[in-house]
Residue, then its C-alpha position, 0 to 999 in steps of 0.5 A: x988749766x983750762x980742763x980745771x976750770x970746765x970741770x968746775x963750772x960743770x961741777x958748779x951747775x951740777x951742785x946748783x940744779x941739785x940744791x934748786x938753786x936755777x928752777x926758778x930761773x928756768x920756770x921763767x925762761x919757760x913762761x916768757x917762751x911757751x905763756x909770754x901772755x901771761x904774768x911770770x909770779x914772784x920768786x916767793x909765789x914760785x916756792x909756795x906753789x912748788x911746795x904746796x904741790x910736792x905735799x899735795x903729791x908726795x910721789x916717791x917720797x918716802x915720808 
């Protein structure tokens, strides 16, 4: 049962870094190690700049 479970966990966190689900939550570890002088925006701020920049910069999107 244990190999059952680590499979799902791992399936789990795999599904969540696919769907965004933790960015935000990593953006945050990232700020509080590398900026801890600086304020940590909102989770909404978060999603607004990342989607402003992903239209900025397109990349290898393909629309």
């Amino acid at each position: 049962m244990g190999r059952v479970t680590e499979g799902l966990r791992h399936f789990r966190w795999y599904w969540a870094s696919l769907m965004g689900d933790n960015h935000y939550q990593r953006y945050v570890e990232h700020r509080r190690r590398k900026h801890p002088d600086q304020p940590v925006c909102s989770e909404r701020e978060y999603w607004r700049m990342r989607h402003a920049a992903s239209d900025a910069n397109p990349g290898a999107r393909c629309c």
